[in-house]
C-alpha positions as CSV (number, residue, x, y, z in Angstrom):
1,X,-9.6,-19.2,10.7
2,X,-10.2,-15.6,11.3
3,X,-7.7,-13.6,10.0
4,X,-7.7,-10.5,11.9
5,X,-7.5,-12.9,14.9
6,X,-3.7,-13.3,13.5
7,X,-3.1,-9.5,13.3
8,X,-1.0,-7.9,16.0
9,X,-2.6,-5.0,17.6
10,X,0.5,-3.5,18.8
11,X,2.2,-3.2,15.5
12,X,-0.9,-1.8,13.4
13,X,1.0,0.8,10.4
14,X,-0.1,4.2,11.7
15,X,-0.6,5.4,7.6
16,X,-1.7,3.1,4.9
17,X,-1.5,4.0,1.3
18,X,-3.7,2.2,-1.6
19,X,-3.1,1.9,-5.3
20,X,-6.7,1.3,-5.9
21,X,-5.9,-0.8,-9.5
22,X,-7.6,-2.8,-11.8
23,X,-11.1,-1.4,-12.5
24,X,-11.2,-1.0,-16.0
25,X,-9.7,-4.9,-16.1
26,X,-12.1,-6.2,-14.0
27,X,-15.1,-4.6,-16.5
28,X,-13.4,-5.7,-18.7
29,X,-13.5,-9.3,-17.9
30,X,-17.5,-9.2,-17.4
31,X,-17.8,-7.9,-20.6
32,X,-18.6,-4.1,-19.4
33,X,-17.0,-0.9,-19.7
34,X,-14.2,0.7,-17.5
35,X,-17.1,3.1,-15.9
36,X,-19.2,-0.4,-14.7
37,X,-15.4,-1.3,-12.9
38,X,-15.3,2.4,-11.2
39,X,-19.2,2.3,-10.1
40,X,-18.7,-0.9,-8.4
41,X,-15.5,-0.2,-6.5
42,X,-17.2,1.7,-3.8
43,X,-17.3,-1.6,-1.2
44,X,-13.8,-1.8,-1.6
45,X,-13.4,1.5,-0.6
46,X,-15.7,1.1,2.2
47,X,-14.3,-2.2,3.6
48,X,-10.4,-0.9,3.6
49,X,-11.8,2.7,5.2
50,X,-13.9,0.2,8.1
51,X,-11.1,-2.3,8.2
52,X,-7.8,0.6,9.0
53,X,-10.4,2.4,11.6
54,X,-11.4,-0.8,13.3
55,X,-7.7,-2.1,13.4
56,X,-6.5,1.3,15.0
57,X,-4.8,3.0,12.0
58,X,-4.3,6.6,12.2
59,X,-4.7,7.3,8.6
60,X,-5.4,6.0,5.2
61,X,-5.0,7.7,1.5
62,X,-6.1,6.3,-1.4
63,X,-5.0,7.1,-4.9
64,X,-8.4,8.5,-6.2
65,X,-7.1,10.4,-9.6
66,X,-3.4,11.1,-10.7
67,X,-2.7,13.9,-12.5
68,X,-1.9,11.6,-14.8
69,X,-5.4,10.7,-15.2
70,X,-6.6,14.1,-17.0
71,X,-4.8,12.0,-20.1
72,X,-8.1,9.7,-20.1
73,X,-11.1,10.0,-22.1
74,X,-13.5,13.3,-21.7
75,X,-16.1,10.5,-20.7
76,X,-14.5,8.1,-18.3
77,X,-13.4,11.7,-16.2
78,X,-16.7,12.8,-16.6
79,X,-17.9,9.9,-15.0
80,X,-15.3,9.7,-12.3
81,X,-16.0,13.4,-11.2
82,X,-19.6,12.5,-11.0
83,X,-18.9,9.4,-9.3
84,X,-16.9,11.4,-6.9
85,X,-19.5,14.0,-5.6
86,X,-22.3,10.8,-5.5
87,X,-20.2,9.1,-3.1
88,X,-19.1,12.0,-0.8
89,X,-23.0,12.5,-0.4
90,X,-23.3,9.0,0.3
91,X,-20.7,7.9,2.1
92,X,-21.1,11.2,4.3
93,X,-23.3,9.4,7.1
94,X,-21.1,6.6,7.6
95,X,-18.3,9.2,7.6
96,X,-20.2,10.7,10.5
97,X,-20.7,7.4,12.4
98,X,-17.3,6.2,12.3
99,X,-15.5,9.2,13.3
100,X,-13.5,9.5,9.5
101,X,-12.3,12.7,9.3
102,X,-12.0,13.3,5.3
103,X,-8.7,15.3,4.0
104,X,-7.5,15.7,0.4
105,X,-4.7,16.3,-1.3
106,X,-3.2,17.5,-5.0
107,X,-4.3,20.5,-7.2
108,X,-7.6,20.3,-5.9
109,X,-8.3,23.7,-7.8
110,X,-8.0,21.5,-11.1
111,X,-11.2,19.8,-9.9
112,X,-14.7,20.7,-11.7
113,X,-16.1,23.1,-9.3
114,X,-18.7,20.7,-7.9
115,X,-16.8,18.3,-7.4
116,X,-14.7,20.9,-5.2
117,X,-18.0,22.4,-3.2
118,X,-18.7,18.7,-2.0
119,X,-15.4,17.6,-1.5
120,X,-15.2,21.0,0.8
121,X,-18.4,20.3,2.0
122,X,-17.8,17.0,3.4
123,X,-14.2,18.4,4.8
124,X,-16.1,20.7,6.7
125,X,-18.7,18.5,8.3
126,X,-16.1,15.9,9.4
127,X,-13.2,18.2,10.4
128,X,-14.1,17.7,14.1
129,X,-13.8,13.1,13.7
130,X,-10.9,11.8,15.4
131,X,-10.6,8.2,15.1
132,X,-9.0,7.8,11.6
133,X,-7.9,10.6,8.8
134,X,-8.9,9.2,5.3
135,X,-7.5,11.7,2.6
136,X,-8.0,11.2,-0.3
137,X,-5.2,12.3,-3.2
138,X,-6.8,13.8,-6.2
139,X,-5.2,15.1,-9.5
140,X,-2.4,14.1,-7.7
141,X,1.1,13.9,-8.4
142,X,3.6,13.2,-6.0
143,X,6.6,14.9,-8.4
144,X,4.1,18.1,-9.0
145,X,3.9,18.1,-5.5
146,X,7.6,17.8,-4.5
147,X,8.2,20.7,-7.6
148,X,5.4,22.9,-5.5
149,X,7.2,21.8,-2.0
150,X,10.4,23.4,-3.5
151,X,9.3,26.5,-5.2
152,X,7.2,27.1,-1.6
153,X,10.5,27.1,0.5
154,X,12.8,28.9,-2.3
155,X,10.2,32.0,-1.8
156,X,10.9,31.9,1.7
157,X,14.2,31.8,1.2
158,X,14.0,34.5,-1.1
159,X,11.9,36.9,1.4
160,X,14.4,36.2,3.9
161,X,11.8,33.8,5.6
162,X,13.8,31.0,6.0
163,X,17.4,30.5,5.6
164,X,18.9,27.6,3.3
165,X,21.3,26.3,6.7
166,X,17.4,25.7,8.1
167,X,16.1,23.6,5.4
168,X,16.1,19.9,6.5
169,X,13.9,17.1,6.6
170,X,11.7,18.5,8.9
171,X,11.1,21.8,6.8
172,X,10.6,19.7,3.7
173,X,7.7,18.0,5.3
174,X,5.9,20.7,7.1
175,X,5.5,22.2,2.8
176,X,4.2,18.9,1.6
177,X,0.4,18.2,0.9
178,X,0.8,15.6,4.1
179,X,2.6,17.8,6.4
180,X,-0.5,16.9,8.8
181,X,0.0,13.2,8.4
182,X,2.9,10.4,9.8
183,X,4.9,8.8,7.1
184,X,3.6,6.3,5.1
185,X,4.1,2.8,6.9
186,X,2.5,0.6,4.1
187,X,1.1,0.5,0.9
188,X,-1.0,-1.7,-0.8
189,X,-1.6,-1.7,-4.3
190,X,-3.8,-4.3,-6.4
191,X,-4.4,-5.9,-9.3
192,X,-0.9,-7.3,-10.0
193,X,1.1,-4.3,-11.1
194,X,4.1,-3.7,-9.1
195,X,5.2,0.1,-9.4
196,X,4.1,3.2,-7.3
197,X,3.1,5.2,-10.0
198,X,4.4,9.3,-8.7
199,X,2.5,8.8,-5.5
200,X,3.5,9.8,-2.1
201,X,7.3,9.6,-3.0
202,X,8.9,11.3,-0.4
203,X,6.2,9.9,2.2
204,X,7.0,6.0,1.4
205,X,10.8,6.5,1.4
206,X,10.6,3.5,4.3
207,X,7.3,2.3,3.8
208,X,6.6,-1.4,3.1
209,X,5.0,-2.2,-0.4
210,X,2.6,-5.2,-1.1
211,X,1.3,-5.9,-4.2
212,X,-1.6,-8.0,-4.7
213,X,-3.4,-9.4,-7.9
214,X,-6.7,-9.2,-6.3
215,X,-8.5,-6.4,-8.7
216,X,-9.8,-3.7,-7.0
217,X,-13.4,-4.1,-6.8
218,X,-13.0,-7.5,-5.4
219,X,-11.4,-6.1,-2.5
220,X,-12.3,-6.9,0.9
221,X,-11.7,-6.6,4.6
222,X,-10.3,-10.3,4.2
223,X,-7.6,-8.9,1.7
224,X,-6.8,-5.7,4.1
225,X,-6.0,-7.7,6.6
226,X,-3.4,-10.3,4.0
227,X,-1.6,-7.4,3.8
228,X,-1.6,-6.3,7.2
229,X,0.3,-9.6,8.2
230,X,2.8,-9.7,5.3
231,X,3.2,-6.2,7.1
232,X,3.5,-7.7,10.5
233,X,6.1,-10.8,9.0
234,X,8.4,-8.4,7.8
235,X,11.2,-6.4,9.7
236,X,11.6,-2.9,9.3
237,X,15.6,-1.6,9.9
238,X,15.3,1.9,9.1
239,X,19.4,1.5,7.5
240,X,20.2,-0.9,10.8
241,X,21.3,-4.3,10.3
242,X,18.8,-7.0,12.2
243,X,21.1,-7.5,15.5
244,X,20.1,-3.8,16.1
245,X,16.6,-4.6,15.8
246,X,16.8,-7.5,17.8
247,X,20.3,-7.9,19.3
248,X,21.2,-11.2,20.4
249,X,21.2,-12.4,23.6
């Protein structure tokens, strides 16, 4: 059977988050180093990207680099960087044909200055796409960015800017790297692990979580849509009990 013939297109998560795990595993496994797992992750990528824009998803951010990450070997980060850029330049075409319009977040600045110009670059050309926001978080860290959220609004505090009776939820989010984005709705992460990892904290504080031991580069479109109807199969209360949701008749 089809399986995105089982998907409801009138309860499609508006943001999807990935944990793209299990590279260096699946390399592992054929006897190759973690760089052979990274260089072959790119269908993934571009499966879950086509799936969320066909479905009708608003947006979609993968977990490309943690700050966390820096921690790895000189060479692997080497390689990702350079991996990066590649596939920006690559990928920018089908970008272009299916209306993606690329965003990133984190401490971009930390970013080897080529890797910035294309990652601005592409930004740039795509700024104008509309049918589906992929932002990509790297050298990210969703405490760093909660730390930078705080010291941003305590300087307006300061400078008289903003009073501390005006800070609320709403505030909180318009200083976040996502202030342009809808909360997260789902997130997916792979290979078996079961833990978030300092990403998007504040942003999944209702999302639903699925965990999967596919490994990354064995994702598919097939698998995107698994977790689209776990999604679907659950029932989101928001704090209400589930006679609010669905009172009884």
């Amino acid at each position: 059977m089809d399986k995105r013939s089982l998907i409801n297109s009138h309860n499609i998560p508006k943001h999807v988050a990935v944990i793209m795990d299990g590279n260096g595993r699946w390399a592992h496994g054929k006897g190759m180093n973690r760089i052979f797992g990274h260089k072959n992750a790119l269908t993934a990528v571009r499966e879950t990207i086509e799936a969320s824009a066909e479905l009708g998803t608003e947006a979609i951010t993968l977990y490309a680099f943690s700050t966390e990450n820096w921690k790895r070997p000189k060479l692997e980060i080497n390689a990702l960087m350079s991996l990066l850029i590649t596939s920006l330049n690559k990928e920018l075409k089908t970008f272009q044909k299916n209306e993606v319009k690329v965003n990133a977040i984190g401490n971009i600045k930390s970013l080897p200055e080529n890797a910035q110009k294309t990652l601005t670059e592409v930004i740039n050309k795509t700024q104008i796409n509309n049918k589906i926001v992929l932002t990509l978080a790297l050298s990210y860290g969703a405490r760093e960015e909660i730390v930078n959220t705080i010291k941003n609004i305590s300087k307006k505090v300061v400078n008289n800017e903003l009073t501390i009776e005006e800070i609320d939820e709403k505030i909180i989010n318009n200083h976040l790297y996502t202030f342009n984005l809808p909360d997260v709705d789902l997130m997916i992460r792979t290979s078996g692990e079961q833990r978030i990892s300092n990403f998007l904290l504040w942003q999944m504080a209702y999302a639903e979580l699925y965990f999967t031991s596919i490994l990354w580069p064995d994702f598919r479109k097939e698998h995107f849509y698994d977790a689209i109807i776990e999604y679907q199969n659950r029932e989101r209360r928001f704090g209400k009990t589930s006679n609010q949701i669905t009172p009884e008749e």
